[in-house]
N, C-alpha and C positions, 0 to 999 in steps of 0.2 A: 339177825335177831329181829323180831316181832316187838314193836310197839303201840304199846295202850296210853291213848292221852287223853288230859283234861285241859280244857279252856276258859282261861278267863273266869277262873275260882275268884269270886269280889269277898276280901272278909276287911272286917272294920278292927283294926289295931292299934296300938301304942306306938309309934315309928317315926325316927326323925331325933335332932340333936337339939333343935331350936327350943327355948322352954314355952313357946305358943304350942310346939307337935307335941311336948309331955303331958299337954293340958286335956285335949283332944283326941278322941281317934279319928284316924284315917283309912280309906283303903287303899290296901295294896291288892294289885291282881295279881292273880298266878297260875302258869302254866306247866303245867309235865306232860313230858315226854316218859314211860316207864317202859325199859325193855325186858320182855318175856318172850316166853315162847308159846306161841296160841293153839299150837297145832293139837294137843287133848281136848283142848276145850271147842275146838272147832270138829274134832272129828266125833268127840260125844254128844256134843250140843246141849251139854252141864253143866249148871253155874258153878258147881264145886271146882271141876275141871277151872274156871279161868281165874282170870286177876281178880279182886276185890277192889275195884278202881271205888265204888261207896265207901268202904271202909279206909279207905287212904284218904278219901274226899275228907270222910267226916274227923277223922284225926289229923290232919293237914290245919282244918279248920278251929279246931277244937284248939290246937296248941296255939298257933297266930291269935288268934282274937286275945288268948290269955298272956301273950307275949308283949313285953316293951323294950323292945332293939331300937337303937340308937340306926344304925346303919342297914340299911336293905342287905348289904354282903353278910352279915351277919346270920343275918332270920334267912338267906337262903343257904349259909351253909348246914346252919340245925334244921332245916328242914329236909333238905337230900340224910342227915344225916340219919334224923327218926324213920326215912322211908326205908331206907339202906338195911337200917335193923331190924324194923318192924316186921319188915313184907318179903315175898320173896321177887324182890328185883332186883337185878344182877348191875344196871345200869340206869343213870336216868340223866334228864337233860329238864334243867331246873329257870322257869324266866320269875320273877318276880317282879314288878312293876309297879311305881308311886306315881299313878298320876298327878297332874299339878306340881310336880317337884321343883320344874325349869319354868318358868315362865313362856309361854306360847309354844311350850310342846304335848303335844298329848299324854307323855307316857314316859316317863324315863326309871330305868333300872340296871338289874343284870342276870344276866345267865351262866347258868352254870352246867358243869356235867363232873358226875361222877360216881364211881363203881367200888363195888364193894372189892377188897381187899381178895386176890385169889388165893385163896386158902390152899393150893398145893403148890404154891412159891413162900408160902410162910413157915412148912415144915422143915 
């Protein structure tokens, strides 16, 4: 499988349990990983043919900034979860990251992956 990613998506959100974080946005960053298969859109050389990595970007975007999760596992499972529905990606491998979380770490989060349900083991 073919993957399409994005890097270090910064959005300013609601996130955090402390009532200083409810008061506040913050960002979180965010990575995908999204698996397709590129081979139409590389042999046509057709934006119809490929992923809509913009459109996932800006819905990605759209939902977090209007989200308030308590917990980064959270907002990363609804978030694999909108992609999963939304788009056609079969797979995806999800980081989510709060910088400032830990005191003298850059970056702490989690990662995730996960795939849509095979629908010819569900009949």
């Amino acid at each position: 499988m073919d993957i399409v990613y994005i890097r270090e998506l910064e959005i300013e959100t609601v996130i955090g349990v402390f009532d200083w974080e409810r008061e506040r946005k913050q960002t979180v960053s965010i990575d995908l990983d999204l698996g397709c298969d590129i081979r139409a859109a590389a042999f046509s050389d057709d934006l119809a043919d490929a992923l809509d990595y913009k459109s996932i970007s800006h819905r990605v975007v759209d939902f977090v900034a209007q989200s308030e999760f308590q917990l980064v596992e959270a907002l990363a499972e609804a978030v694999a979860g909108i992609i999963l529905a939304e788009f056609p990606v079969p797979w995806l491998r999800l980081r989510v990251g709060k910088p400032g979380a830990v005191t003298g770490s850059k970056d702490t989060g989690v990662i995730i992956e996960r795939r849509k349900p095979d629908s010819a083991s569900d009949a």
